[in-house]
C-alpha positions in Angstrom: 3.0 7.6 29.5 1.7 8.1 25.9 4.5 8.3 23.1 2.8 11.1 21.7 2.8 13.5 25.2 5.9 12.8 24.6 6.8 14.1 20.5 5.7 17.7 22.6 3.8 18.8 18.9 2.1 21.8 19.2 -0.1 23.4 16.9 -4.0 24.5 16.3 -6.7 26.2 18.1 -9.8 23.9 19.1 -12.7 25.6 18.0 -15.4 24.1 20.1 -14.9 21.7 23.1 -17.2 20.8 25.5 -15.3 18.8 29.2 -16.6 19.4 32.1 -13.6 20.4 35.0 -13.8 19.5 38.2 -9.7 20.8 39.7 -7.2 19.9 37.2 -8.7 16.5 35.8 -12.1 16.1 33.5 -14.2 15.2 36.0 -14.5 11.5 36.4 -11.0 9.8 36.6 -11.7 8.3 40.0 -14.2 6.1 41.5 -15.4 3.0 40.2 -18.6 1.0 39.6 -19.4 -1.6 43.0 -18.7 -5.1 42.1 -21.6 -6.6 40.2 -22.6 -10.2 42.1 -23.7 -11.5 39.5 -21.2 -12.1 37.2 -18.8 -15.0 37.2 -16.1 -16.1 39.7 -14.6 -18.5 38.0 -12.1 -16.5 35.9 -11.5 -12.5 35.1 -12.4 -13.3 31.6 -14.6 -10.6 30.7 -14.7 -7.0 30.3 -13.7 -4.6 32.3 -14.0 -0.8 33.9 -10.4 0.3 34.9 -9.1 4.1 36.5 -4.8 4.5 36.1 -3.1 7.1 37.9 0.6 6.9 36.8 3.0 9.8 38.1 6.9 10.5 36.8 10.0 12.2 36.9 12.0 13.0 33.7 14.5 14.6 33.0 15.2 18.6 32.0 17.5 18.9 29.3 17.8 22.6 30.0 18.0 22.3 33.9 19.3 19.3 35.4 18.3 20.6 38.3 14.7 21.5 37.7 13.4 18.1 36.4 9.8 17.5 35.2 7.1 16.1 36.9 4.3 14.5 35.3 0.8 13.2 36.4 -1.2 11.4 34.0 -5.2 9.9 34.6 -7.7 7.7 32.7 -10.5 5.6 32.5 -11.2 2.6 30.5 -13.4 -0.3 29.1 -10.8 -3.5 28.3 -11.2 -6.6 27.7 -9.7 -9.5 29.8 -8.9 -13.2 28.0 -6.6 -15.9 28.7 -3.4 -15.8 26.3 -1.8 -19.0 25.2 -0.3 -20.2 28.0 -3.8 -19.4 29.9 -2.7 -16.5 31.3 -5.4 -13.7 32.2 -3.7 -10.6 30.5 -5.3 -6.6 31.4 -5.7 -5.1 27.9 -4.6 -1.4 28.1 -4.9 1.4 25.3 -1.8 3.6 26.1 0.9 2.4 23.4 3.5 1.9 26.2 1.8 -0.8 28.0 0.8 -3.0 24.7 4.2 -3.9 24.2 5.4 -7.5 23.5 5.7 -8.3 27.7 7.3 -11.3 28.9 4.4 -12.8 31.1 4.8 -14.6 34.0 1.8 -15.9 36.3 1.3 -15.2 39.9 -0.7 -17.3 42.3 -3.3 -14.6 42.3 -2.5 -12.8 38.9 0.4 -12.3 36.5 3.6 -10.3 36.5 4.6 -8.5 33.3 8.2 -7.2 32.7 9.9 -5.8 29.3 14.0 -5.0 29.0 14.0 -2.1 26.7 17.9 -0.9 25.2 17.9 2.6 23.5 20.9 4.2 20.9 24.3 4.8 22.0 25.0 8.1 22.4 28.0 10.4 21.9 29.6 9.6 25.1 29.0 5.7 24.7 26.4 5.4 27.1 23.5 3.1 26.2 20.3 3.7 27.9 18.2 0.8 29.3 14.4 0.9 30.4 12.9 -1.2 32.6 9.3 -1.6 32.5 7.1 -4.1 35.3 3.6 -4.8 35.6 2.0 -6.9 38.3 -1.5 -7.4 38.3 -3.4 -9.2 41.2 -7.8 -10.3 40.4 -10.1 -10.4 44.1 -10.6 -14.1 45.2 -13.6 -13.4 43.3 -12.2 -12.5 39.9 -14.5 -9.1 40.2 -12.0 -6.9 41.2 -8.4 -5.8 40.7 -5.4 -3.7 41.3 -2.0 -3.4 39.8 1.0 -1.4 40.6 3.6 -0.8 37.9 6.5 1.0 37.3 9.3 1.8 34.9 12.9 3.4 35.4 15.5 4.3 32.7 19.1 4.2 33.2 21.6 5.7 33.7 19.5 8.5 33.9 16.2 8.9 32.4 12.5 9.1 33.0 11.4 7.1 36.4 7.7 6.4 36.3 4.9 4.6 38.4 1.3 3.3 38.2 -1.5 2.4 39.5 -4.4 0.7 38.6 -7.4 -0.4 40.1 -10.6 -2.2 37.9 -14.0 -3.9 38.6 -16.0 -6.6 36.0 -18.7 -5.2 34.5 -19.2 -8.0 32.1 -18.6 -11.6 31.1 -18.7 -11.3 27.6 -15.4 -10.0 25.5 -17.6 -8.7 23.2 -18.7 -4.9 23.8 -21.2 -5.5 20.6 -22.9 -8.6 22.7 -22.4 -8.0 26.2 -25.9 -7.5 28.1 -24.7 -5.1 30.7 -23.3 -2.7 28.4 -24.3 -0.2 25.3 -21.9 0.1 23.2 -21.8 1.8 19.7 -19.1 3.4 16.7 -19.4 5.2 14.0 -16.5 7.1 11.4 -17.5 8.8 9.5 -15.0 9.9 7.2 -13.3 12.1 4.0 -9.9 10.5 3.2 -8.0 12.0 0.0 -11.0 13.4 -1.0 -12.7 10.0 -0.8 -15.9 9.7 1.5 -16.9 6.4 3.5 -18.8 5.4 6.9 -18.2 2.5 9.6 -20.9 1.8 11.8 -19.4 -1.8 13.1 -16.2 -2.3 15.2 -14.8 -5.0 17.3 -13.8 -3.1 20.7 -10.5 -4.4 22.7 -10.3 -1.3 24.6 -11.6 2.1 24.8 -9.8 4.8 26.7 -10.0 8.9 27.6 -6.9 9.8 29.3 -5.7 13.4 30.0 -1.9 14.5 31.7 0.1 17.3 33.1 3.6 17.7 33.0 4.9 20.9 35.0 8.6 21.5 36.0 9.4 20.7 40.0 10.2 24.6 40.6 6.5 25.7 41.1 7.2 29.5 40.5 7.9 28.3 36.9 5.4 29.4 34.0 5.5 26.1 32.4 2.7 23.3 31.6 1.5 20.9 29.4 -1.7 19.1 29.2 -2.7 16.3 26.6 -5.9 14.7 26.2 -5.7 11.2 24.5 -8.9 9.4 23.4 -8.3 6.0 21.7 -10.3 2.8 20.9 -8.2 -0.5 19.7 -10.1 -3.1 18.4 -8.9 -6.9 18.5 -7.1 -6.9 15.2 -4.8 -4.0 16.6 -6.8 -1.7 14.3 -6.7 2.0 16.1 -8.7 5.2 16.5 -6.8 7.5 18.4 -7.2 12.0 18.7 -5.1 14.0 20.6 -4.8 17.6 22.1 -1.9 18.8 23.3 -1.7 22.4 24.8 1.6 24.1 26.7 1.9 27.2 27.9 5.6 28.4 28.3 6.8 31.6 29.7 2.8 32.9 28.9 3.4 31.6 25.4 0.8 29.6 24.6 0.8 26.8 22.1 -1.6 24.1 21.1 -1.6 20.6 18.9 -4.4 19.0 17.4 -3.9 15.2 15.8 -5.1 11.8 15.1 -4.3 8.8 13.9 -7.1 6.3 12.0 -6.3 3.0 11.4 -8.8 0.9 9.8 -9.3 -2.0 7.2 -11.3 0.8 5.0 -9.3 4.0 6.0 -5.8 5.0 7.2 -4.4 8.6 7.7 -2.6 10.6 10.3 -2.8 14.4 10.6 -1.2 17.0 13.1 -1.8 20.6 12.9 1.1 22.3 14.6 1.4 25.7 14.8 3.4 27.1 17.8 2.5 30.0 19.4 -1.2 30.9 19.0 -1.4 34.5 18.7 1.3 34.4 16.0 0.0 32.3 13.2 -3.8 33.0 13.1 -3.5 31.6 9.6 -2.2 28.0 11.0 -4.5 28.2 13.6 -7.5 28.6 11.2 -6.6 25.9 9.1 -8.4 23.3 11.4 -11.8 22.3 13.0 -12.1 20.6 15.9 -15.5 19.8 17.7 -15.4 17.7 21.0 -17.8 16.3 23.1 -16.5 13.7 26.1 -18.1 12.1 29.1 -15.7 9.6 31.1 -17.8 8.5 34.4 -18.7 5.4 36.7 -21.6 4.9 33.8 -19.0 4.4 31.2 -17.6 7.0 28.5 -18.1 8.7 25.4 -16.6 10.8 23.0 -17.6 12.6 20.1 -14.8 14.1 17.9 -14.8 16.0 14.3 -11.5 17.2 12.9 -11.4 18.4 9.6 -8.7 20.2 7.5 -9.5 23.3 6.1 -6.1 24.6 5.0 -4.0 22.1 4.2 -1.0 24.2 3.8 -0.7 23.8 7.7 -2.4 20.3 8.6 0.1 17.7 7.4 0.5 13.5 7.7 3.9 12.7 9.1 3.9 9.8 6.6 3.8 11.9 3.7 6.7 14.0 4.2 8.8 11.7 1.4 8.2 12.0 -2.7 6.8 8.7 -2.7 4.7 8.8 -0.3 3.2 12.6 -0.8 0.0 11.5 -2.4 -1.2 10.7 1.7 -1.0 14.3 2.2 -4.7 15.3 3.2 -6.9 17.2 1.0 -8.7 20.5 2.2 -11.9 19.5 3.0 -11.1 16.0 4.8 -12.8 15.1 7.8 -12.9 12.4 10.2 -15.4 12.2 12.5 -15.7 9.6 15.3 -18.8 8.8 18.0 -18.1 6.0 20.2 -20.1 5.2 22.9 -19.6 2.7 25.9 -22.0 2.8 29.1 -23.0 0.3 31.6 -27.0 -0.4 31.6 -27.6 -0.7 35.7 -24.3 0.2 37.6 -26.2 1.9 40.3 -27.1 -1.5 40.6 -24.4 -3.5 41.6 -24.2 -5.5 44.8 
C-alpha cells in the first residue's frame, strides 16, 4: 500500500477530471493482454504489462473493534532485468515494494523478503513488519504471477497481493521497444522558473487507485486515492496524487505531487479539510486530469498549478533554511506520459 494513502492529507477541490467508472474501480484494472508468441523464451528480460490487487486489514485507533479494510488496484508497464547475481527481479512503482529486498531465486522465479523494525513505543513494545514477495515466470518466460504479503506485529496492518503480468516486449527500453509507443513530456514552472522535458528513461509507469472503508458497513466513512507515477532507471520520479474521504458526510479532498528530476525538483500538497468550509483553500489550486489505464496500455495527462500559494505548500520547506522551495503563485507542473501497445489484439 502507497506511503502516501497512508499520511491521510486531505485538501483541494479538482477542478476538471475526466476517469471513466465502471463499479468502484476506473475501468481497466483487470484483464490482460494474450501472450505475444513471438517474443523470447529464453529469459523474462523485457518489459512488461502487470494488474495488482492487494487487499488489507489495519488497525482503528478509535475502534479496536471496527478495524479498516482496504482494497487497492493497478496497472503497469515495468521493466524486467537480471540483477547482479542474475536474478530476474519485477520492477514495481508503489514505494513499498522498491525497497532494498533480500533476493533469493526459485527454480521457476525468485523469492523476495524484507524484516522491517519500527520505534519503541511508550509501553516498550517494538513493532516488526514482515514483508514477502514470491514471483514465479510461465515455462515460457511470457507470463507470470506473484502472491505477496506483509504482516506487522504485534499488532498492526496485515496485507496481501496479487499479481499477475504478460511480456509485451523484449526490449528494457520503452523509448526503443517496437511493440510499444511510448512518450513524456513536463512541462513545468518551478520558483517562478519555466523549463520542458520531452525525453525520459521509463523503469515503470503505474495508475493505481484504493479504497479504505471501516469493516462496519453502516459506517459513513471512505477514502479513495488515485496514484499515478513513472520511475525512470536512475530512481528519478514523477508521481500526482488525489486523495478524497468522506467522513460522517464530511467531505474532504487532497491534491499533491512530487517531481523529481535532474532539471527540476518540488513537492506540493494542497490540503484543506472539509470542502464546503474553506472555499478560499479550495480555490487556490488547478487540477486538470485526463487517464486511460486499459489492455492497450495507459495514459495520463495531469496539470496542477498553484494559484494561491497561501494554501498549496512543499513539505520540505517548512524550515528557515529551506523556505526559499516554497512554490510561487503561478507554478505549474504539467505531465503527459503515454505508454500503449501497437498490436495487442494481436497476440497469439
Amino acid at each position: 500500500m502507497s506511503q502516501l494513502f497512508k499520511k491521510g492529507l486531505v485538501a483541494s477541490t479538482v477542478v476538471a477530471l475526466t476517469v471513466p467508472l465502471t463499479g468502484c474501480f476506473p475501468e481497466g484494472f483487470t484483464g490482460l493482454p494474450l501472450k505475444n508468441n513471438s517474443l523470447s523464451n529464453e529469459s523474462p528480460e523485457g518489459i512488461w504489462m502487470i494488474v495488482t490487487e492487494e487487499n488489507a486489514s489495519i488497525p482503528n485507533a478509535d475502534d479496536s473493534m471496527n478495524p479498516f479494510a482496504y482494497l487497492g488496484q493497478s496497472r503497469e508497464l515495468v521493466v524486467v532485468t537480471a540483477n547482479e547475481d542474475g536474478i530476474y527481479e519485477l520492477t514495481r512503482c508503489d514505494s513499498n515494494w522498491r525497497k532494498d529486498f533480500t533476493i533469493e531465486a526459485t527454480v521457476d522465479g525468485y523469492e523476495a523478503t524484507l524484516t522491517e523494525t519500527g520505534t519503541t513505543d511508550e509501553t516498550g513494545v517494538t513493532p516488526q513488519t514482515l514483508t514477502d514477495l514470491t514471483v514465479t515466470y510461465s515455462s515460457d518466460f511470457r507470463s507470470l504471477t506473484a502472491e505477496g504479503s506483509k504482516v506487522t506485529t504485534p499488532v498492526g496492518e496485515t496485507s496481501t497481493l496479487t499479481i499477475e503480468g504478460v511480456k509485451v516486449s523484449d526490449s528494457v527500453d520503452f523509448n526503443t521497444a517496437p511493440e510499444l509507443t511510448y512518450s513524456f513530456s513536463l512541462d513545468y514552472i518551478n520558483l517562478g522558473n519555466a523549463g520542458l522535458i520531452e525525453e525520459a528513461a521509463a523503469e515503470c509507469i503505474s495508475i493505481a487507485h484504493g479504497v479504505r472503508t471501516t469493516e462496519q458497513t453502516d459506517d459513513e466513512w471512505e477514502f479513495t486515492q488515485d496514484v499515478f507515477t513513472q520511475y525512470d532507471n536512475q530512481e528519478n520520479q514523477i508521481q500526482y496524487y488525489r486523495f478524497n474521504q468522506n467522513i460522517g458526510g464530511v467531505v474532504t479532498n487532497s491534491l499533491g505531487t512530487i517531481i523529481n528530476t535532474e532539471e527540476t525538483f518540488t513537492m506540493w500538497v494542497n490540503s484543506c479539510g472539509d470542502v464546503d468550509a474553506n472555499p478560499a483553500c479550495n480555490a487556490a489550486a488547478s487540477w486538470t486530469e485526463e487517464s486511460s489505464t486499459t489492455i492497450a496500455g495507459l495514459s495520463f495527462d495531469i496539470n496542477y498549478e498553484v494559484i494561491d500559494n497561501t494554501y498549496v505548500i512543499n513539505p520540505l520547506a517548512l524550515t528557515p533554511w529551506t523556505a526559499f522551495l516554497w512554490p510561487h503563485d503561478g507554478d505549474v507542473m504539467h505531465t503527459q506520459i503515454s505508454a500503449t501497445l501497437d498490436a495487442y489484439q494481436q497476440f497469439q
